[in-house]
Backbone as CSV, one residue per row, in Angstrom:
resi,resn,N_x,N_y,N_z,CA_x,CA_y,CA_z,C_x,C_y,C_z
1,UNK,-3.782,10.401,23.311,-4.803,11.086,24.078,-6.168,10.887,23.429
2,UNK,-7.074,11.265,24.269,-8.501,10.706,23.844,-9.073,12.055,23.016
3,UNK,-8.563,13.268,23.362,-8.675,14.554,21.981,-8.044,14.364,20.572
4,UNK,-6.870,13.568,20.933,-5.921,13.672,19.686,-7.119,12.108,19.168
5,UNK,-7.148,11.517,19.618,-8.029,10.063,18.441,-9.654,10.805,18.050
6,UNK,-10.119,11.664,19.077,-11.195,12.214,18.152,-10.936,13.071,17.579
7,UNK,-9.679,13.902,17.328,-9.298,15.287,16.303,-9.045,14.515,14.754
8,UNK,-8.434,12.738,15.102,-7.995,12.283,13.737,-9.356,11.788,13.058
9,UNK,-10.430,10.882,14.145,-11.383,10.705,13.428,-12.174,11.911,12.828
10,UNK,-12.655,12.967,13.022,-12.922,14.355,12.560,-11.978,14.526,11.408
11,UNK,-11.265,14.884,11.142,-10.034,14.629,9.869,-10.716,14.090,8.909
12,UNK,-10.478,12.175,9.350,-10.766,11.589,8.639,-12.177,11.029,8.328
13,UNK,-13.495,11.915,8.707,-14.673,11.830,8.513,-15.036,12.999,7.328
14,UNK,-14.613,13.814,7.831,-14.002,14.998,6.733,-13.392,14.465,5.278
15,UNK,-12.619,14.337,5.472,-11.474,13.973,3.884,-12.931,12.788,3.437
16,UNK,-13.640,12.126,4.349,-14.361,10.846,3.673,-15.551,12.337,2.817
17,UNK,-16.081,12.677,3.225,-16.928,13.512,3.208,-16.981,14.332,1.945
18,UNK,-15.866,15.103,1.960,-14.874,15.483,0.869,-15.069,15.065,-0.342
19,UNK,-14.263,13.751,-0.028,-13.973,12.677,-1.440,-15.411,12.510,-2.091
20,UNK,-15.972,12.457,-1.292,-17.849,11.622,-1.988,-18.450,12.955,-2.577
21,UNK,-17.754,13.778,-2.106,-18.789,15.231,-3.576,-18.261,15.769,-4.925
22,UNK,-17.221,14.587,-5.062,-16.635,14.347,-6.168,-17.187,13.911,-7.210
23,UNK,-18.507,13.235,-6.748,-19.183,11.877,-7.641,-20.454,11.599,-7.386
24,UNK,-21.344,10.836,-8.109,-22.444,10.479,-7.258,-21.902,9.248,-6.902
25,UNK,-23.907,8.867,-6.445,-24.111,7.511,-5.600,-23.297,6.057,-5.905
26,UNK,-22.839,6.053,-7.807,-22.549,5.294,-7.540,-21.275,4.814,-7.718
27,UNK,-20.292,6.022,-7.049,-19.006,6.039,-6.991,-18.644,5.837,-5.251
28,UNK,-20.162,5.824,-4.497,-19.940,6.722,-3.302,-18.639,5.093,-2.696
29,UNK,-18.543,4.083,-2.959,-17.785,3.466,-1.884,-16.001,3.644,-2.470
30,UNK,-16.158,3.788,-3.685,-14.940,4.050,-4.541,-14.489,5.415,-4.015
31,UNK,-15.149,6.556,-3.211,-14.785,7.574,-3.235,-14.491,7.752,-1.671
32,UNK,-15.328,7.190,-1.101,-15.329,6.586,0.247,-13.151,6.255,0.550
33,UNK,-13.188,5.372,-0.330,-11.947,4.953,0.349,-10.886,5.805,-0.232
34,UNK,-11.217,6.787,-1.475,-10.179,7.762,-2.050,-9.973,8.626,-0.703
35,UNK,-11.315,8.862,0.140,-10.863,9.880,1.107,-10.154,9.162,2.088
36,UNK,-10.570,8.059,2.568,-9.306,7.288,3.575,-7.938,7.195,3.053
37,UNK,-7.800,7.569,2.023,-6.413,6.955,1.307,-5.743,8.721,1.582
38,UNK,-6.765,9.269,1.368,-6.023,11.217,1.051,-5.998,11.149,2.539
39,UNK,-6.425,10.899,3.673,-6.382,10.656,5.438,-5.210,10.425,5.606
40,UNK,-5.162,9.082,4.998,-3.982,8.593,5.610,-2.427,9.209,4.918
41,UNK,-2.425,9.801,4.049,-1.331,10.937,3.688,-1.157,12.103,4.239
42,UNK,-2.033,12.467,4.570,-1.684,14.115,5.214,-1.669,13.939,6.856
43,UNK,-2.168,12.807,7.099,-1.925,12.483,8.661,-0.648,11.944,9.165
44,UNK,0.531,12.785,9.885,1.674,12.479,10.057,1.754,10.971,10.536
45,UNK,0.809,11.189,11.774,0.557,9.813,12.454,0.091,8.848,11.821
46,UNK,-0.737,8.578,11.342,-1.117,7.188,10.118,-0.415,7.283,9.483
47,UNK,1.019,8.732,8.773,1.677,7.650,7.643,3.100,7.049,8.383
48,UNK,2.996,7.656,9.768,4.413,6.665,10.754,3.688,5.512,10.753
49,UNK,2.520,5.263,11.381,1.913,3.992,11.903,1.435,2.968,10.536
50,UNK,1.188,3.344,9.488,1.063,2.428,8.324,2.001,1.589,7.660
51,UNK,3.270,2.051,8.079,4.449,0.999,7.923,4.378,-0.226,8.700
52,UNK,4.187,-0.329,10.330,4.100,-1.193,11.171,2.758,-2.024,10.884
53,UNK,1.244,-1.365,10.611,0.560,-2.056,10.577,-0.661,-1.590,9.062
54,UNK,0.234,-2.105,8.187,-0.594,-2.147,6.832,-2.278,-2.185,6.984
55,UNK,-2.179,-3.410,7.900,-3.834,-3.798,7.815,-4.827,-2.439,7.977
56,UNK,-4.428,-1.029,8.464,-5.095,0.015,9.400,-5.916,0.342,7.887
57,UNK,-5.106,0.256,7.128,-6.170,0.843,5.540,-7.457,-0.066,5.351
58,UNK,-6.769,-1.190,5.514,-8.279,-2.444,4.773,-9.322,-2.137,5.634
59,UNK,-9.320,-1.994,6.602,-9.550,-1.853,8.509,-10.435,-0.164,8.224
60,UNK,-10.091,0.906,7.520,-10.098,1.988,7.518,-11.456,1.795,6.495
61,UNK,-11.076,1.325,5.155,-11.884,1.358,4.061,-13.040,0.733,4.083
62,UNK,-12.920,-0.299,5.215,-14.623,-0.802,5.361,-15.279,-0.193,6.427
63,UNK,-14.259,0.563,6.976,-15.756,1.349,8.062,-15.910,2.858,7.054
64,UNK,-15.559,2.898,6.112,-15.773,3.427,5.526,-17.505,3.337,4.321
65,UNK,-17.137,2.418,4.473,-18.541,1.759,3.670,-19.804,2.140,4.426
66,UNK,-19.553,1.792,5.824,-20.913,2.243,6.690,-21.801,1.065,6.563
67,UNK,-21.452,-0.283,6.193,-22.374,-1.295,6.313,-22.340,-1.863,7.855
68,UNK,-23.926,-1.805,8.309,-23.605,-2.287,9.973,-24.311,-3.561,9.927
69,UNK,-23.192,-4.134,10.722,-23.181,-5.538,10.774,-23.028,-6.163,11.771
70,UNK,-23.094,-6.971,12.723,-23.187,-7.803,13.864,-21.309,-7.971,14.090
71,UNK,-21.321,-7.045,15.202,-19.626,-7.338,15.666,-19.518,-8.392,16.009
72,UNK,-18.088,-9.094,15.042,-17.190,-10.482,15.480,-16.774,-10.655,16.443
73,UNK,-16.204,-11.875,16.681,-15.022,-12.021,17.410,-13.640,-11.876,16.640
74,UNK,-13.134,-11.525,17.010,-11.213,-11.281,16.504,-10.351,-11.493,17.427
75,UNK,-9.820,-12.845,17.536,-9.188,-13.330,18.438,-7.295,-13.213,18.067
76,UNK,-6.889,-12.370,16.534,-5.810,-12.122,16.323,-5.243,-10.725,16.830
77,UNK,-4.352,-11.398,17.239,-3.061,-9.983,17.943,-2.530,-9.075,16.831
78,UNK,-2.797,-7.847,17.493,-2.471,-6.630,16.737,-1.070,-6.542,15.604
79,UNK,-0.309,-7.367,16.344,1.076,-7.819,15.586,1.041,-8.215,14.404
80,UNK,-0.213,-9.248,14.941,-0.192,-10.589,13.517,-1.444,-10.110,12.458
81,UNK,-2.182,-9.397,12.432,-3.037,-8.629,11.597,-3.012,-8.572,10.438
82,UNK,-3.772,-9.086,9.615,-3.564,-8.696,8.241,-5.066,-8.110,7.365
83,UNK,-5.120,-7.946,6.268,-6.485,-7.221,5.638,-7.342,-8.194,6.002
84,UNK,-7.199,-9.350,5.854,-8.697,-10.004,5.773,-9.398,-9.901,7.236
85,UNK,-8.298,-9.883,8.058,-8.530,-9.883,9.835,-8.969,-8.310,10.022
86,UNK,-8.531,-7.296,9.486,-8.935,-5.998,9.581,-10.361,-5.754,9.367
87,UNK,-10.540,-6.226,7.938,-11.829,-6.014,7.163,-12.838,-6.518,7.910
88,UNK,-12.700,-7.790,8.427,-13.633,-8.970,9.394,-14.032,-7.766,10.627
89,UNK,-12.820,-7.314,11.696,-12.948,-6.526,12.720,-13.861,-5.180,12.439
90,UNK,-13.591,-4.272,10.855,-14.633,-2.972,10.732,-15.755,-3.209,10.625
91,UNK,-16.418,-4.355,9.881,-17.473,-4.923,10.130,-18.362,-4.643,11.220
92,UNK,-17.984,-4.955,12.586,-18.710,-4.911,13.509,-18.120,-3.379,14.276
93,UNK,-17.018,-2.733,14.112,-16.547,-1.366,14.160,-17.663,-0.448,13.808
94,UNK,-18.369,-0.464,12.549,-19.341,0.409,11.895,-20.970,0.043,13.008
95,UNK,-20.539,-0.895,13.595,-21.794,-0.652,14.545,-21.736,-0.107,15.812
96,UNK,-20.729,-0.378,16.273,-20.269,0.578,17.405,-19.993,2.089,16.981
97,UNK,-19.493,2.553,16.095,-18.930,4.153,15.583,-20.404,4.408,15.910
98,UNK,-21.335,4.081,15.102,-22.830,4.608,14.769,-23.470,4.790,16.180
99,UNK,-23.165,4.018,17.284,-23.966,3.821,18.099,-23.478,4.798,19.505
C-alpha cells in the first residue's frame, strides 16, 4: 500500500536522523548508513525482503548520503540486481526523493 511505503520511509528517515546525533559532521555518512542498517533490523518487512534482494542496503545507503545527481538509466531487472547496479540507481533516487 502507498501508506504502508510512506510509514517505512518515515521509519527509516527517522532511525537515519537518529543515528547522525550520535556524532558530528564528520561521521555524518558513516552514521547515515548505521541508521539504514538499525532500519533495516527492526523493520519486519526489509528483514523478509533482504534475503531475496541484498542489493536494497547498497541501494538504501546511498540515498542515504543525499548526494543529488543526474538520474541514470538502469536497464537491469530487479532479479538480477546487485550493489554496484543499486548504488548507480540511488544516485539519481536522491533527486527524485528531494523533489
Amino acid at each position: 500500500k502507498k501508506t504502508d511505503g510512506k510509514l517505512l520511509g518515515e521509519v527509516l528517515i527517522n532511525q537515519i536522523i537518529k543515528a547522525r546525533k550520535k556524532g558530528g559532521w564528520k561521521k555524518y555518512a558513516d552514521l547515515g548508513k548505521l541508521g539504514v542498517d538499525e532500519f533495516l533490523y527492526i523493520s519486519s518487512a526489509m528483514r523478509e525482503l533482504l534475503p531475496r534482494h541484498p542489493w536494497i542496503r547498497a541501494l538504501l545507503h546511498e540515498i542515504s548520503l543525499n548526494k543529488v545527481k543526474v538520474a541514470p538509466t538502469v536497464t537491469t531487472a530487479l532479479s538480477d540486481m546487485k550493489d554496484k547496479d543499486a548504488i548507480n540507481l540511488a544516485k539519481g533516487l536522491s533527486t527524485i526523493i528531494l523533489t
